[in-house]
Every structure is written in C-alpha cells, then in structure tokens.
C-alpha positions in Angstrom: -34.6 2.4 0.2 -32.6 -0.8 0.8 -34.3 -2.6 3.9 -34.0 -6.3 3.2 -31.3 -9.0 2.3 -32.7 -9.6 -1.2 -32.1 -6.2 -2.0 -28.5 -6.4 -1.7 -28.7 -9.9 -3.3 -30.0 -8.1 -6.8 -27.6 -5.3 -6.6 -25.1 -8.0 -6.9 -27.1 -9.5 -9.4 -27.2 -6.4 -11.2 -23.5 -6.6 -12.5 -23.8 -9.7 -13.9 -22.7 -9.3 -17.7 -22.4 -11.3 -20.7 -18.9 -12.6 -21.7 -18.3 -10.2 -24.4 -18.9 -7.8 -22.6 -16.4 -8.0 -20.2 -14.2 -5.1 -19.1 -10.9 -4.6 -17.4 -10.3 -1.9 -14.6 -6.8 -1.0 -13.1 -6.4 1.5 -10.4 -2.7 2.0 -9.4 -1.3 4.5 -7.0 2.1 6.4 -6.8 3.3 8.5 -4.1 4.8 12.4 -4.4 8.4 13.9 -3.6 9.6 17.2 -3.6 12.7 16.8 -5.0 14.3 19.2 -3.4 13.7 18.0 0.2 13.0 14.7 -0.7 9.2 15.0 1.6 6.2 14.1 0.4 4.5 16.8 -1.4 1.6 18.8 0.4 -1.7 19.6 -0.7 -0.4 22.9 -1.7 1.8 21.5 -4.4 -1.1 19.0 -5.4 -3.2 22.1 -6.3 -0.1 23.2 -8.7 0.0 19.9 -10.4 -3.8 19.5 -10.7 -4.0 23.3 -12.2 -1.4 21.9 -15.0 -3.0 18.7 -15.5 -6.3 20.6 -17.0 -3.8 21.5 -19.6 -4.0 18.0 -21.4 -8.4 18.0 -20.6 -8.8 17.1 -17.2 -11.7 18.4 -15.3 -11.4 19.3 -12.0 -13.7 17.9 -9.0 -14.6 20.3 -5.8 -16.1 19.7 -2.8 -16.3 22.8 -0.7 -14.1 24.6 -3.1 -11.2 22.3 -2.9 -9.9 20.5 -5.4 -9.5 16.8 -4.8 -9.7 14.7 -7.9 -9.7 15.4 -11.7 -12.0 13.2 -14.6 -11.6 12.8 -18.1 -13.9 10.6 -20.0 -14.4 7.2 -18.1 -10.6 8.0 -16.3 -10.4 9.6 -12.6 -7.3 10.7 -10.5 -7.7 11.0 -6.8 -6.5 11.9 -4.0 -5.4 9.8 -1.1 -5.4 10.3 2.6 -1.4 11.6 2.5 -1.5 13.1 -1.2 -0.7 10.0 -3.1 -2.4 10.2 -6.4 -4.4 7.4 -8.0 -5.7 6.7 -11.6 -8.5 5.0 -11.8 -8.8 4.1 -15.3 -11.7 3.2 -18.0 -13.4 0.1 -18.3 -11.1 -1.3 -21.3 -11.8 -4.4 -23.0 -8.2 -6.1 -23.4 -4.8 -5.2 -21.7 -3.2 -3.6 -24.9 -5.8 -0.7 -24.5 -5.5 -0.6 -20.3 -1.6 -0.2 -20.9 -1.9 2.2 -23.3 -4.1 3.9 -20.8 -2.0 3.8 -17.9 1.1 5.3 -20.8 -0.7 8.1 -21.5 -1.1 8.5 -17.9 2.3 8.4 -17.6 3.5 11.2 -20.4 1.4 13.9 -19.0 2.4 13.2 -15.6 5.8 13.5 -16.2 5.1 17.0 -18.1 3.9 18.0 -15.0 6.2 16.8 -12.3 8.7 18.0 -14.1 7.9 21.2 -14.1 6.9 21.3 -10.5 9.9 19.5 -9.1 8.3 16.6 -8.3 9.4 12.8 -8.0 7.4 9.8 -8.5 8.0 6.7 -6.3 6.1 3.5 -7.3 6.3 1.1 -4.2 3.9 -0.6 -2.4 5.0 1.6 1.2 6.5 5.1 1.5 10.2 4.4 1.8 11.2 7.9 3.2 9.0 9.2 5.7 7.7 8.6 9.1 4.3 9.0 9.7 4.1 12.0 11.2 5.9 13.7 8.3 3.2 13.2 5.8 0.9 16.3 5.0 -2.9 15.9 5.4 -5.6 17.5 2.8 -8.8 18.8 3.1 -10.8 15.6 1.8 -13.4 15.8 4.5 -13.6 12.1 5.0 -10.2 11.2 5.4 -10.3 13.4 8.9 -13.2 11.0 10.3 -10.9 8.0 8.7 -8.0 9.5 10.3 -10.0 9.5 13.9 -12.1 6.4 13.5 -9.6 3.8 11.9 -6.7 3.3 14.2 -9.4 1.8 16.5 -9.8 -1.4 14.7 -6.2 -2.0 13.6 -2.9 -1.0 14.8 -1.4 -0.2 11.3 -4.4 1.3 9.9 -2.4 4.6 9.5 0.3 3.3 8.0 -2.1 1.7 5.6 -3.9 5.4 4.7 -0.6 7.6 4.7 2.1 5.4 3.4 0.5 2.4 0.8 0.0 2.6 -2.6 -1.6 -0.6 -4.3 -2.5 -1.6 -7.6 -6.0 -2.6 -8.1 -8.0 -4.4 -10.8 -11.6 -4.9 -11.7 -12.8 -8.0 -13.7 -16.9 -8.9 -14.3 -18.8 -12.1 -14.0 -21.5 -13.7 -16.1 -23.3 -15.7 -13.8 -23.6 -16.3 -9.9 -21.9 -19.6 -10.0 -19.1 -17.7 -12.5 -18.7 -14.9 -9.3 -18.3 -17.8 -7.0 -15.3 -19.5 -9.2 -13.3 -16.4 -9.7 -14.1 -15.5 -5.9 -12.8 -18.2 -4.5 -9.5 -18.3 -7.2 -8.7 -14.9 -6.0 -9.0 -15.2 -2.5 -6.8 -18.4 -2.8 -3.8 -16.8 -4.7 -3.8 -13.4 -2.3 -0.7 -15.1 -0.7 0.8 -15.8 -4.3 0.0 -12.1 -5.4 1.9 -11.2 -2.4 5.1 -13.1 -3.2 4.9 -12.4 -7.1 4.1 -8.4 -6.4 6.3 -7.9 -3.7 7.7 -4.3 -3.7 7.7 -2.8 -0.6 11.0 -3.5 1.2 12.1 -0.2 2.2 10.7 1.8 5.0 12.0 4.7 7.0 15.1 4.6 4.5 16.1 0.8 6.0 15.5 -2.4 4.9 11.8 -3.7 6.8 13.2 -7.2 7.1 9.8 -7.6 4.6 9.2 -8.4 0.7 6.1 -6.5 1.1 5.6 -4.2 4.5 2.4 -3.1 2.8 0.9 -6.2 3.0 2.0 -6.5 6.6 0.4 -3.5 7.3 -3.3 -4.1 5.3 -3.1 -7.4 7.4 -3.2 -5.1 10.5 -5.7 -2.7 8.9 -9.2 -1.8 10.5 -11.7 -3.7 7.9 -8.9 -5.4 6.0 -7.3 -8.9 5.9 -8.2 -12.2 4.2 -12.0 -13.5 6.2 -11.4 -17.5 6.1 -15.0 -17.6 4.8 -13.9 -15.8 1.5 -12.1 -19.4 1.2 -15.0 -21.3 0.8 -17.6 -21.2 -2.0 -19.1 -17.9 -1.4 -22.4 -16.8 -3.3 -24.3 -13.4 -3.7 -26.4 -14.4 -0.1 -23.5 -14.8 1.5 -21.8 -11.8 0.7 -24.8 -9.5 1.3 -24.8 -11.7 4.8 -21.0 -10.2 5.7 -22.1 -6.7 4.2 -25.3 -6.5 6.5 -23.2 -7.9 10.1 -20.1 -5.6 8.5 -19.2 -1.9 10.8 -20.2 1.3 9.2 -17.0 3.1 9.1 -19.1 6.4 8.0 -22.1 7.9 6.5 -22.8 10.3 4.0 -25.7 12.9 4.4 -25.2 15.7 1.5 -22.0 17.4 1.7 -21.3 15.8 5.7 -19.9 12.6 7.0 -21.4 11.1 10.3 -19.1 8.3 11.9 -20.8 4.6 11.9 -19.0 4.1 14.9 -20.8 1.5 17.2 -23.8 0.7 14.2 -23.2 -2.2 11.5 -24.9 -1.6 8.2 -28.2 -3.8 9.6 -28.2 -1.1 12.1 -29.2 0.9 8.5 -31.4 -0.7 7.1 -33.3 -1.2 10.5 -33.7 2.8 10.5 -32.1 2.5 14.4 -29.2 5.4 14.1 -30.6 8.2 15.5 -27.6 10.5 14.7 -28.9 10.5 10.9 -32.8 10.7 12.1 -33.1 7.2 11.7 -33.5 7.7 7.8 -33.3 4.1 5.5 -29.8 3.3 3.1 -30.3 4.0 -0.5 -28.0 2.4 -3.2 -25.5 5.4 -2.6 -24.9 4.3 1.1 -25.1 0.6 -0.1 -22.3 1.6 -3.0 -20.2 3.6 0.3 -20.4 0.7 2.5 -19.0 -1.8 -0.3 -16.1 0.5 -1.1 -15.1 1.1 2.8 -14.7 -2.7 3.1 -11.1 -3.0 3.2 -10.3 -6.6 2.5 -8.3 -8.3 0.4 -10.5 -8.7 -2.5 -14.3 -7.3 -2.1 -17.9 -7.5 -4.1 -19.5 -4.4 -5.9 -20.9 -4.9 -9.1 -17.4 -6.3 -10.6 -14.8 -7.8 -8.0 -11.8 -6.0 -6.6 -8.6 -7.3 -6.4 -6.4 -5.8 -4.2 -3.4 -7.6 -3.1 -0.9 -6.0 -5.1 1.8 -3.8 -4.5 2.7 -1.1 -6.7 5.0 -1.6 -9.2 7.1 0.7 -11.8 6.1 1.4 -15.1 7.4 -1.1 -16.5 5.5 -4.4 -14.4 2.2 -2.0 -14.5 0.3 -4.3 -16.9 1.5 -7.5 -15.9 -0.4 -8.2 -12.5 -3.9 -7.0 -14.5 -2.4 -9.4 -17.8 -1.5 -12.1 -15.4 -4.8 -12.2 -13.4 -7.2 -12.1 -17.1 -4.8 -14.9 -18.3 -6.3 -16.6 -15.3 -9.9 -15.5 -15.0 -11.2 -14.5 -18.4 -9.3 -17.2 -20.4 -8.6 -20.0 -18.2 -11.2 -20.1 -15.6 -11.6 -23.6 -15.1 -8.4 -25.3 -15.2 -6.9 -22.3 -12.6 -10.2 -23.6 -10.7 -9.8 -27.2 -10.6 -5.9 -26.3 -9.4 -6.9 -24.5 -6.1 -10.0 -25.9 -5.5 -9.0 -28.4 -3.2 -6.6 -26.0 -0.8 -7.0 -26.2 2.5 -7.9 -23.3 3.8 -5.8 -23.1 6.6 -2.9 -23.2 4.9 -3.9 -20.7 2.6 -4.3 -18.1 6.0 -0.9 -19.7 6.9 0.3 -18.4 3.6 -1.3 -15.0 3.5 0.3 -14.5 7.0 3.8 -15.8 6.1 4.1 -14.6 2.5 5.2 -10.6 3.0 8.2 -11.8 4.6 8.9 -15.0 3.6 8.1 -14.1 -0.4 9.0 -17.1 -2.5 10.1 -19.1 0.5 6.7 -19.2 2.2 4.9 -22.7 2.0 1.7 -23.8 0.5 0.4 -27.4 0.3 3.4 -28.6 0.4 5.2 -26.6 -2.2 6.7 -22.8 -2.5 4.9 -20.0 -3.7 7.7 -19.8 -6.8 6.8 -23.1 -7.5 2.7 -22.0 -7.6 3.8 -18.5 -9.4 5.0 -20.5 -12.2 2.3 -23.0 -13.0 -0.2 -20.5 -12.6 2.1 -18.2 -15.1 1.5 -21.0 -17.3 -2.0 -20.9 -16.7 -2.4 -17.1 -17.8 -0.2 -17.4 -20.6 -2.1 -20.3 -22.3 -5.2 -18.4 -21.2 -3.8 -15.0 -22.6 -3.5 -17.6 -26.1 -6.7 -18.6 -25.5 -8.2 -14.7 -26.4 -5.8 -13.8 -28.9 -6.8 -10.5 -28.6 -3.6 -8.6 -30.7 -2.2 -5.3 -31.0 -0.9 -3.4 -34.3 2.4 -5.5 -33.9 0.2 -8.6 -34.1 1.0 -9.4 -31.1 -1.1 -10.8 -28.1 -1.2 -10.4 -24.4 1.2 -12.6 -23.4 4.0 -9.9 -23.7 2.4 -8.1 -20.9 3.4 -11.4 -18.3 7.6 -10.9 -19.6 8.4 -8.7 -16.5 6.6 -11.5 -14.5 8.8 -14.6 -16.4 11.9 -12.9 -15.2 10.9 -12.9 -12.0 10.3 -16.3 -11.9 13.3 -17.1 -13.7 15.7 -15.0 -11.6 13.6 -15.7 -8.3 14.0 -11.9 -7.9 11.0 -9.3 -7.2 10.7 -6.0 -7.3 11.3 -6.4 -3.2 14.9 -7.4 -3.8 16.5 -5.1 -6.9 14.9 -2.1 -4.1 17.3 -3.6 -1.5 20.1 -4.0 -4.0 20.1 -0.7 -5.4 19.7 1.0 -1.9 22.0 -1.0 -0.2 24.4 0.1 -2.7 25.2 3.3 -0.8 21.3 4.4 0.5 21.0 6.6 -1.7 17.8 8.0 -1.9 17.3 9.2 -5.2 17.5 5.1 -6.1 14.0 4.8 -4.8 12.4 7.6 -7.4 11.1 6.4 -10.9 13.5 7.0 -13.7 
C-alpha cells in the first residue's frame, strides 16, 4: 500500500533505464465519419469495425461485455470518450520500426473503413460537429468524466469529445537525466504548438486558431502548462504535485467512485470514506498519473503531449523530431533553453495556438526557434545513425517538418486553404 512520499519517489525511480535500452512510444488518435452523413460514427459502428479488425489478430478487450479496445502483441487501440480511436503502439527502439508500426496500422485500418463506410480525419479538433452531435459509449468511466470534468475547466468537453493528439513516450537513465529532458520539454510545449499546429477548422469555419485543440487543453480540468514544470523538477517534486493533485476517480474492481472533493493525500491518509477508507496500491498510483492531464506528465517514462494530430504523412516526424533532441542531443538542446525565462515561456504557451509562428519568445519567433532546434534533432538524428534497409537514417523522418519551416506553412494553414476553397467537406477526410 503506498502511504508515504518515498514510495512514489521509487516508483519513479523504478523506470530509470540504461541508455541502450531506451524505447520509443507514439500514441496518435484519429476521429470517425460516416461517410454517408458525414457524423461521427457511434459505438454501434465501432463494434462493426472492431469485429473486422480481429480479422488481421486483434484481440478484443470487455468490460461488462462491451467491447472497448482491441491488443496485439505490445500494440493497443482504444476507445475515446466520443469514439475516436487511438493506437497505442509498442515500445520500439528507433523511429524506422515506430513508423513502420503506425503503416501497418494504417493498411488494416483502411481494409476496414472501407468496407464499413467510414472516413478517417486526422486533426487535432473535430472539424464537423458540435458537441452535442457526438455519440457517447459505454466505457464506464468516461460517464463519471463526462459529469465530473466540466467543473474544473470550461472546455474540458471539447477536450474529451472533439481532440485527437499525438503522444510520445521517451525513458530516462538517471534522475538528473529526467530533470534535463523535463525541463526541455516543458520549455518547447509553445514551439510544439506552432510546429504541430493542425487544428484550424471547427464547426466547418475557420477558429481564427492554428491549433483550437491546444486552446481548449489550456482550458481543460487537470491540464495546462504548471509554471513549476519550468524549473528544475526532480522525482520529490513531482511526487509532491501528484500527492496535493485532485483525484478525478477511483477504481474499486469493475466500479469507478468520483474523487471529487479528496486529493490523492486524502489516499494515502486512508480518510475517504466512500471507498471504506482502504490505502492506494500501485494500480491507483498508475490511475492517478494517467488522469493528470497536463502538458507533459511523469509515469515511469515521460509523456509528451502537446501535439496535434497530423496525417499520415507528418506521423513520424514530431516522435523523430523530439529523439533527435532528447536521445541524441541532450545537452546542447539543454544548454539552448536553459536560461528561458519562464514567464515568457507561459506567455508563449498562451499566445502560440493562435499566433503560430508569429508568437514571441525571448526575443525571437517561434519559426526562428523551430529551426535551430530542427537543427538540433537532425544532427542529433546523425548522432545515432540508426539506418533502415535503404541505408538510410532518421533524419528522413524530420522532411515534412523542413518544409514547414521552409514554406512557413503548417498543417493549420493547407486545412484553411483547401476548405476555404469552396468548404467542401470531404477536404477535411484523409486521402
């Protein structure tokens, strides 16, 4: 049972690795159309698509004799809060092999929403529907979500029913190598914002935003960018802002209890009587961490979670751009950001999913700091040489992300210039 700080301290501790050992996670969400309608697709039709996805080896995952998520191997797809579907994929050693991953991904999905009549959108916001359009499923603790979350944050709706993200996970060796990568991370959110932008579209008109999803995890229960993330954060001090963070719920068996009113000290204290006062275990620790919506978070790897979906083709280069970085070029990326004030970083964050490129930090654009850090990865990418058959290494992964820089045109914008064309909405489904 965990009851004390140092217990949290060693779990962190516990995911320390050695270098070659390293992995690399993605997790990257896409939202559902019926075709025919253009609405999203309801769990009805999710239960068609999983049925056909055991075709190619998926297994499927109940509770309470629903289907909600399918594994294969290391690989899960879930199910979100308004039916978007997320891979989570393998712990994969280099980007060649999470690419080819996220590919494979790709062909079998298309089998299958093919033959169902199904469109894929990859955008960081639903540009269709209003919220009250979007179909519900019987994941029991989306319900308590659903109740529970628009208490803390105005948007925190929009951020369940109508954002997708793309995630990735990266290791540490050490404690002090955590606090480096933390503190690099938290610093370039803004940056990832600009570069990653792809949400510009909502309620088939332009937002007036690069990236609405980012406006709307800013104004999400539990999320946002904490200013002490900015400064040089250890395993203490995380397990500090876990134990003084808001349950959102608890699990007992097969039910969720709302935390409503008890922070996770509350816990470990044994004080809520709802759940008969019983002591956290490493399963409620490992619930806790995951329901900690910020922009980057702690578990036994870190999160990063400040980008917006992106089509098939930019899926790898967020994940290739941020090893370049942190597995290849640690210390130079470090010694770049490490005098920031952190003000100005907020200022960013805040600024950045309208402003994009335009937004100012320490003096310069965030184009300007997209570049020199695309520099960094690259020569960090070098720095690996890890190669595919071709011979060649991952520094074809950061391309998409060159001509972005080069045309000083995201994702964000070629949205608004194809729909602008004549709002047609069959511009917004993947080709």
């Amino acid at each position: 049972m965990i009851t004390k700080k140092e217990q949290i301290i060693e779990y962190f501790k516990s995911g320390i690795k050695n270098k070659k050992e390293f992995k690399i996670g993605i997790e990257h969400e896409k939202f559902l159309f019926n075709s025919q309608n253009n609405k999203r697709i309801d769990y009805q039709k999710i239960k068609e698509m999983f049925s056909a996805l055991l075709e190619f080896g998926w297994n499927p995952v109940l509770e309470n004799d629903n289907i909600i998520a399918l594994n294969k191997g290391g690989k899960n797809i879930t199910l979100e809060p308004g039916n978007q579907i997320e891979l989570s994929g393998d712990k994969l050693s280099n980007i060649h092999e999470a690419c080819a991953e996220s590919y494979d991904y790709l062909f079998e999905l298309k089998q299958v929403t093919k033959k169902l009549n199904i469109k894929i959108v990859s955008a960081g916001f639903d540009p269709i529907s209003k919220l009250d359009e979007i179909p519900n499923n019987p994941k029991k603790r989306y319900k308590l979500m659903t109740r529970d979350m628009p208490l803390g944050g105005e948007l925190s709706l929009d951020m369940m029913y109508r954002t997708c993200g793309t995630q990735l996970n990266l290791d540490y060796c050490s404690e002090e190598d955590f606090k480096k990568k933390f503190k690099i991370v938290n610093s370039l959110v803004p940056i990832s914002i600009a570069l990653f932008a792809n949400s510009s579209i909502v309620e088939k008109k332009k937002s007036n935003y690069l990236s609405y999803r980012s406006k709307v995890w800013q104004n999400t229960s539990r999320g946002g960018l904490p200013k002490l993330f900015l400064e040089d954060f250890n395993f203490e001090k995380y397990a500090d802002f876990v134990i003084n963070f808001p349950i959102l719920f608890i699990q007992q068996k097969e039910n969720y209890f709302s935390g409503r009113g008890y922070n996770f000290s509350d816990f470990m204290s044994g004080n809520i009587k709802e759940i008969n006062n019983r002591l956290p275990d490493e399963n409620d620790l490992s619930t806790h961490l995951s329901t900690i919506f910020t922009e980057n978070r702690l578990k036994k790897y870190i999160e990063l979670r400040s980008m917006d979906t992106c089509g098939w083709d930019c899926l790898c280069a967020g994940p290739a751009f941020n090893v370049g970085m942190l597995y290849g070029n640690l210390d130079e990326v470090y010694e770049l950001i490490s005098n920031w004030d952190k003000d100005k970083i907020i200022n960013a964050y805040l600024e950045a999913p309208q402003k994009g490129f335009n937004t100012q930090l320490m003096g310069k654009d965030l184009l300007y700091w997209s570049s020199i850090l695309l520099d960094l990865s690259k020569k960090g990418l070098e720095k690996r040489d890890i190669v595919n058959k071709s011979g060649k290494n991952e520094t074809l992964f950061l391309n998409h992300l060159q001509k972005v820089i080069d045309n000083k045109t995201t994702n964000a914008h070629h949205m608004i210039i194809k729909f602008s064309k004549d709002e047609d909405l069959t511009e917004l489904y993947d080709k």
